[in-house]
C-alpha positions as CSV (number, residue, x, y, z in Angstrom):
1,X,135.1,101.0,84.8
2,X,136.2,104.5,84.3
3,X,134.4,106.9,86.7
4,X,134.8,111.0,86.9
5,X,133.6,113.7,88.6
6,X,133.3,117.4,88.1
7,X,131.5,120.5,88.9
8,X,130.0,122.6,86.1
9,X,127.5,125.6,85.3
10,X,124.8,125.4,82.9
11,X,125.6,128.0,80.4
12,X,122.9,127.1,77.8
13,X,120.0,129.0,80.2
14,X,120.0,131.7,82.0
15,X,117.4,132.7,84.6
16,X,115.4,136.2,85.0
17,X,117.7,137.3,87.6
18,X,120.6,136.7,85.8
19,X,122.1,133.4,87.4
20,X,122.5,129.8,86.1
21,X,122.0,126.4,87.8
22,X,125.4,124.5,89.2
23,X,125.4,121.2,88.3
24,X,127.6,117.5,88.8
25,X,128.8,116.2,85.7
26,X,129.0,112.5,86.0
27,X,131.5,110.6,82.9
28,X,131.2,106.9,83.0
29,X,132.5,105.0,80.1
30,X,132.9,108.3,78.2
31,X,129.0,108.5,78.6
32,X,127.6,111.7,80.5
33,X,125.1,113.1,83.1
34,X,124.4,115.6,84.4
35,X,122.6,116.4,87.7
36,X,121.6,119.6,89.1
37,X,122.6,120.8,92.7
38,X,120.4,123.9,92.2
39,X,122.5,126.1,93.6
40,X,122.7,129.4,91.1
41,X,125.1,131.4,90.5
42,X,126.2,134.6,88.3
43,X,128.1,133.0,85.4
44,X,131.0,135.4,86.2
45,X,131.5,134.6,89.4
46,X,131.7,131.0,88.7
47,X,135.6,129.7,88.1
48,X,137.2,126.1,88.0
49,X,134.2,125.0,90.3
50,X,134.0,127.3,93.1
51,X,132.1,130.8,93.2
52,X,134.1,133.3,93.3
53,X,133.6,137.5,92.9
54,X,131.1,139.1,94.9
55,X,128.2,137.1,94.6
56,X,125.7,137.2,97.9
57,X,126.3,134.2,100.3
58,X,129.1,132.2,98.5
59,X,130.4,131.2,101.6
60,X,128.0,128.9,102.4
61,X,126.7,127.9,98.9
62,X,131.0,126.7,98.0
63,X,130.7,124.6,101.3
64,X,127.5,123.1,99.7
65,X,128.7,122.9,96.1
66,X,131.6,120.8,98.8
67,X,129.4,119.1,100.2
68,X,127.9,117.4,97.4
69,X,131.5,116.5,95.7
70,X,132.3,114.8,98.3
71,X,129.3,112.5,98.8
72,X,129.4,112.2,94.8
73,X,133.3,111.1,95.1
74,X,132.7,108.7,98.3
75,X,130.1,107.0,96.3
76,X,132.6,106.1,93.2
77,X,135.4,105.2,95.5
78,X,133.1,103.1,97.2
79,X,132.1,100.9,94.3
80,X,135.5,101.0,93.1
81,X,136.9,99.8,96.7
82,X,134.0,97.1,96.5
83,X,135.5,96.2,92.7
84,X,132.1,96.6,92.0
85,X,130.5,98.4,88.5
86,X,129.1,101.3,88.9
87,X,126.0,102.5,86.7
88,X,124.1,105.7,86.4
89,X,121.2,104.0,87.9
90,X,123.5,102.8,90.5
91,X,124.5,106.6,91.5
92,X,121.4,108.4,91.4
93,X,120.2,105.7,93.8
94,X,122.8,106.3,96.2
95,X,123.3,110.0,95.8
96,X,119.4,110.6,96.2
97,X,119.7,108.9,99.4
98,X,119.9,111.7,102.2
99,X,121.1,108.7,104.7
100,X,123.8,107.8,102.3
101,X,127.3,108.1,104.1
102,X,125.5,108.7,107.6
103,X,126.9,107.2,110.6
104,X,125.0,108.0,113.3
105,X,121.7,105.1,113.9
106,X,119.4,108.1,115.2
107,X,119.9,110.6,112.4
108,X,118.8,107.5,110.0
109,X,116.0,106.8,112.5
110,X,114.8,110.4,112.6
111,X,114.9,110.6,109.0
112,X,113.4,107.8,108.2
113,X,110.5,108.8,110.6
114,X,109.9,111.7,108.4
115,X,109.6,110.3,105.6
116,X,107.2,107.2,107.0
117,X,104.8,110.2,107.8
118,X,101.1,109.4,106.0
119,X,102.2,106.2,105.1
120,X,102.2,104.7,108.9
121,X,98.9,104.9,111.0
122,X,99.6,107.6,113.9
123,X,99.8,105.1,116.7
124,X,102.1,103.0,114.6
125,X,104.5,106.4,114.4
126,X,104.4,107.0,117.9
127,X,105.1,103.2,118.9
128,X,108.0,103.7,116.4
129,X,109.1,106.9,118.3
130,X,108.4,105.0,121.4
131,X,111.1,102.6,120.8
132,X,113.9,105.5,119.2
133,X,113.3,107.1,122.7
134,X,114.0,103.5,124.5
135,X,117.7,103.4,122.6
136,X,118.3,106.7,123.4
137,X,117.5,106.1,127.3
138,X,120.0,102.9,126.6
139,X,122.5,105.4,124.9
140,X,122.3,108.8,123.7
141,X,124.5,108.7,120.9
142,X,124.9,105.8,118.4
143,X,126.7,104.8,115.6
144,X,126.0,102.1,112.9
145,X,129.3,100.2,114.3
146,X,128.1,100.4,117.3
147,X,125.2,98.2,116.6
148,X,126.7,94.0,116.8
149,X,125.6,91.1,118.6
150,X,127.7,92.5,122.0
151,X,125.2,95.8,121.9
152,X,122.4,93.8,121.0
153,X,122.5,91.4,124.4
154,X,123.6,94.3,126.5
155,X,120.5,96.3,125.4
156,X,118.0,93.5,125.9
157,X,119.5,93.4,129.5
158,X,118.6,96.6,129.7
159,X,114.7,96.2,127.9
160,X,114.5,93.4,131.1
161,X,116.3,94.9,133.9
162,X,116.0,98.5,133.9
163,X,112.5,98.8,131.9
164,X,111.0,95.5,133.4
165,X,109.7,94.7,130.4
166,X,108.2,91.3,129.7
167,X,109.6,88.9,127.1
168,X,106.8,90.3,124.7
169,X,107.7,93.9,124.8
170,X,111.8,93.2,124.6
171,X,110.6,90.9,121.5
172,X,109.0,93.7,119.9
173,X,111.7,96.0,120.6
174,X,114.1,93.9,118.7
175,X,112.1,93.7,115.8
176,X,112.2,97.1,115.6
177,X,115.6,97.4,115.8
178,X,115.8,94.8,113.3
179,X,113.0,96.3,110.8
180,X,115.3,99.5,110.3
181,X,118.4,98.0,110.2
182,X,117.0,95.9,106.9
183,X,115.9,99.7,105.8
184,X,119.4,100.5,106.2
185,X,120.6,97.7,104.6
186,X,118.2,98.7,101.2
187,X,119.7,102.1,101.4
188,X,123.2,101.1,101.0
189,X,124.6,102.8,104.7
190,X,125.4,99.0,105.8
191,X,126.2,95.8,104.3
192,X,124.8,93.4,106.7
193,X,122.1,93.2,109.7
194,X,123.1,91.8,112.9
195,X,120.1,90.1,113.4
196,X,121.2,87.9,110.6
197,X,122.7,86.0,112.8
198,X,120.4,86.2,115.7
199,X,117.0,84.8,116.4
200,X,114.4,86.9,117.7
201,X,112.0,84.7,120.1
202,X,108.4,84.7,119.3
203,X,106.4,84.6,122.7
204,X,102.8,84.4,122.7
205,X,100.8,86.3,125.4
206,X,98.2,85.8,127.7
207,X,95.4,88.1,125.8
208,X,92.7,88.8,128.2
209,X,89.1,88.4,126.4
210,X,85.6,88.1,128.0
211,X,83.4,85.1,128.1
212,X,79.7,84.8,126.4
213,X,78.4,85.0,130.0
214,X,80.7,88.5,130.6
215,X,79.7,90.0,127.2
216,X,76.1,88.9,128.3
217,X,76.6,90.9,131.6
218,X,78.0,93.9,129.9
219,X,75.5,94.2,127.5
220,X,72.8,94.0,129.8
221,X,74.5,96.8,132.3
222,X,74.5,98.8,129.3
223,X,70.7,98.4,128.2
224,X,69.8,99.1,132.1
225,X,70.5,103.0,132.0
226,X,72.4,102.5,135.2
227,X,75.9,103.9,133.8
228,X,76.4,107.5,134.1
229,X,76.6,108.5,130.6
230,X,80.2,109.0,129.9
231,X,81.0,105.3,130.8
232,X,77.9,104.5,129.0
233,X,79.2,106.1,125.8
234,X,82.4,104.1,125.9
235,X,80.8,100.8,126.9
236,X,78.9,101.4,123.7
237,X,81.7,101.5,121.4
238,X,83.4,98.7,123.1
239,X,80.6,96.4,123.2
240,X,79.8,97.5,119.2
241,X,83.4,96.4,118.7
242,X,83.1,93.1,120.7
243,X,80.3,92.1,118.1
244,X,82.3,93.3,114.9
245,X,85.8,92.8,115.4
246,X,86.9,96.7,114.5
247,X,89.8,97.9,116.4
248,X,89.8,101.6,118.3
249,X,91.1,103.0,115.6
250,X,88.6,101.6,112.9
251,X,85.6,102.2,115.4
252,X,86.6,106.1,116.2
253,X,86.8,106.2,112.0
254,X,83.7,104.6,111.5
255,X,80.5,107.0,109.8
256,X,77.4,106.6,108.8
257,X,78.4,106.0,104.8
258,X,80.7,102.9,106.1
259,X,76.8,101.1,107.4
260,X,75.2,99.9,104.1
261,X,71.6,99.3,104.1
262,X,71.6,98.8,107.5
263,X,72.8,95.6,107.5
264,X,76.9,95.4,107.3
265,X,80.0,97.8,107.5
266,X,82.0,98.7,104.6
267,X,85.1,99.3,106.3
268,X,88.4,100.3,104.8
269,X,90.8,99.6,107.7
270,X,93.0,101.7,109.1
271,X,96.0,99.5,110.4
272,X,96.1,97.2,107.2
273,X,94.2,99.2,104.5
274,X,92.1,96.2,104.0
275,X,88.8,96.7,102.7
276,X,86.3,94.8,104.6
277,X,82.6,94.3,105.0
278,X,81.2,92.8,108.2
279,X,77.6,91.8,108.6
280,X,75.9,93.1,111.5
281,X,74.4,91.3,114.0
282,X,71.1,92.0,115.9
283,X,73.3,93.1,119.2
284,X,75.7,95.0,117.2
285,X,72.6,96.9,115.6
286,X,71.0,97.9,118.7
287,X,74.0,99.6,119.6
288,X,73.8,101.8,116.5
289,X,72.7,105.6,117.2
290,X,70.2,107.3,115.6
291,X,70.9,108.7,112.1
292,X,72.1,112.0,112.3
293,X,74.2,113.9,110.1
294,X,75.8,111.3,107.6
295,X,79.6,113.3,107.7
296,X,79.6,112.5,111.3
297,X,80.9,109.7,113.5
298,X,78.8,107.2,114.4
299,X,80.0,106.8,117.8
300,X,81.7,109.3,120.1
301,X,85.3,108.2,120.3
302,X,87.2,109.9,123.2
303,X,91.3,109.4,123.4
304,X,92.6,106.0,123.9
305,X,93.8,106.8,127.9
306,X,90.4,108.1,129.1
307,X,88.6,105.4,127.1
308,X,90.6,102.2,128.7
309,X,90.4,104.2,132.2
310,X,86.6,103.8,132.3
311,X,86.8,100.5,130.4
312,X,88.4,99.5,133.9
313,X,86.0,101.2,136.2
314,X,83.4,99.2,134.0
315,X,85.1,96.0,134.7
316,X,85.4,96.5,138.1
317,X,81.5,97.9,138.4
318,X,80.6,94.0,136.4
319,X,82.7,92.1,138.8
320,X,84.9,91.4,136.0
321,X,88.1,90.6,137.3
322,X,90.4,90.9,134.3
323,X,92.6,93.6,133.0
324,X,90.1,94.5,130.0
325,X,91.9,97.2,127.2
326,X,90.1,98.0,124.2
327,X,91.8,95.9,122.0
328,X,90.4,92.6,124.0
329,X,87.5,94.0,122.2
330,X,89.1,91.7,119.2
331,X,90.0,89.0,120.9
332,X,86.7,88.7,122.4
333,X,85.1,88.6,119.3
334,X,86.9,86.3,117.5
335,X,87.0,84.0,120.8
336,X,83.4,84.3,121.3
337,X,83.2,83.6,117.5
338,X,85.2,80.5,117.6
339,X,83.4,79.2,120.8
340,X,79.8,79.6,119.0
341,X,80.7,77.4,116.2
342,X,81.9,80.0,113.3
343,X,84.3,78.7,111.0
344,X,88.4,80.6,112.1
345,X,88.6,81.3,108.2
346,X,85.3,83.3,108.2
347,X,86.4,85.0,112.0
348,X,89.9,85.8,110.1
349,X,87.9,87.2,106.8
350,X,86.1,89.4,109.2
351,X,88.4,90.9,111.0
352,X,90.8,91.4,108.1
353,X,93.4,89.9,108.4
354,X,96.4,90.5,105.6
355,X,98.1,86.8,105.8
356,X,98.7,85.6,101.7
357,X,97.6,81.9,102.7
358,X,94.3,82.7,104.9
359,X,93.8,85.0,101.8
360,X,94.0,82.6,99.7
361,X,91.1,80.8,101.5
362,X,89.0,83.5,101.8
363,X,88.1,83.9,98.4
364,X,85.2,81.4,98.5
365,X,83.2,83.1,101.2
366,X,81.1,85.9,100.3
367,X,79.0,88.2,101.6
368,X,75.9,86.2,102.5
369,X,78.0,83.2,103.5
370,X,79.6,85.6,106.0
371,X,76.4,86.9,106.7
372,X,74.7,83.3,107.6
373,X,77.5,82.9,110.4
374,X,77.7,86.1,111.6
């Protein structure tokens, strides 16, 4: 397949100020496109596809009209060195890509990042930029070639050694690595992922959660007034989640419009998108504030750090001896759940869980099914 390049002005319109848009004619098969590099130009400066005369910042603007030859060449030879047909599709694709041609792992990662922004939740971004910063503690510069099986061990030695981290965390780690080396892979800057060819373990945790007789406890320290009221309000909102099964992040989202009728949520949640409605139960409901101003929170969320810091003052107040984050909020529902005699595919339906095959099962349960358990 016959594949050419060249670079061409658009003589057919000219702009207000006199210039006209340089463009990359592509000729495959005789057929042609062309693609626009808006860079403009004063047609008489313009010669054999470089900008010439004395038009204002041509130095910069030939190293771009360069720049974008290049990449456009490298991607032809590329399918031609592959013996593989090249398409119009097939180009755009590639010479869209801002990673295309990139060799360095942390520009892809940093891009990438970028562009994830609004799509991800924000804890999800920063435990993504939490792991970029573990590589680049590992090494500070690295290259796609760098990345095999060899770096791989030598960098979970590292995860264990250096970091002390536990066989969860290093597992977790390497899925991340993994996860956007497949991204990579789709954008055409590798062939293959090393993890191909290497398992990642799957270690299940000891996830702390608090007993019937604990939640009991807590729950009554709260209705005693004895709390001063900062750790009161965060026992509220962790007790509220231990009856519904939100997460922080769900619970500090949570307003007034999400409670319908007084009786369930009508969640949409944050982590999964997952719309979700979960009866309430008498506790949960005498944990409810007052009605105020409907565009508010219901509860007043503080930050993550200060809210697990008096979660473990709380703990240690109740003679709890358990490392208690707010997450065990979740487990302790749907343990407490499980122990009382509700059915796991009505606990999953609650808490929202995105699994195809649970899902599946889910169907059959509605609202005052859920509400009978609850």
């Amino acid at each position: 397949m016959n594949a050419t390049i060249k670079i061409v002005l658009k003589t057919d319109f000219i702009r207000k100020d006199g210039t006209s848009n340089i463009r990359l004619r592509l000729t495959i098969n005789q057929k042609v496109k062309y693609y626009p590099l808006h860079i403009f130009v004063n047609p008489k400066n313009f010669k054999s596809g470089k900008i010439t005369g004395d038009e204002s910042d041509s130095w910069n603007k030939n190293l771009l009209i360069k720049k974008y030859f290049i990449k456009a060449t490298t991607i032809i030879y590329t399918y031609q060195l592959n013996d593989t047909p090249i398409t119009f599709e097939n180009f755009e694709r590639d010479f869209d890509n801002k990673f295309y041609g990139s060799k360095s792992f942390y520009h892809f990662l940093e891009q990438k990042l970028i562009l994830l922004q609004g799509k991800l939740t924000p804890g999800t971004l920063k435990g993504y930029n939490d792991q970029v910063n573990k590589l680049k503690d590992f090494r500070a510069e690295l290259l796609f070639k760098n990345i095999d099986k060899s770096f791989i061990d030598r960098y979970e030695l590292f995860l264990i050694k250096e970091r002390n981290n536990n066989s969860n965390t290093v597992n977790k780690s390497m899925k991340f690595l993994k996860s956007m080396l497949n991204r990579a892979v789709d954008d055409g800057l590798i062939k293959e992922n090393v993890f191909d060819k290497i398992s990642i373990g799957r270690t299940i945790g000891n996830r702390e959660f608090l007993t019937l007789d604990e939640l009991n406890r807590l729950n009554a320290i709260y209705f005693s007034n004895m709390l001063k009221p900062n750790k009161a309000n965060v026992l509220r909102y962790f007790l509220f989640c231990c009856y519904t099964g939100l997460r922080y992040s769900d619970v500090a989202n949570l307003h007034h419009t999400n409670i319908l009728d007084g009786n369930y949520l009508s969640v949409e949640m944050i982590k999964t998108k997952e719309h979700v409605k979960i009866p309430l139960s008498e506790k949960a409901k005498e944990l409810l504030p007052l009605l105020n101003f409907k565009a508010h929170p219901v509860f007043k969320v503080l930050k993550d750090q200060p809210t697990n810091r008096y979660l473990k003052e709380i703990m240690k107040d109740a003679e709890i001896n358990k490392r208690i984050s707010f997450h065990c909020s979740r487990h302790t529902f749907a343990t407490v759940s499980k122990s009382l005699g509700i059915d796991y595919d009505v606990i999953s339906k609650i808490l929202g869980h995105t699994d195809i095959k649970t899902t599946q099962i889910y169907t059959k349960y509605e609202l005052e099914h859920l509400t009978t358990e609850m």
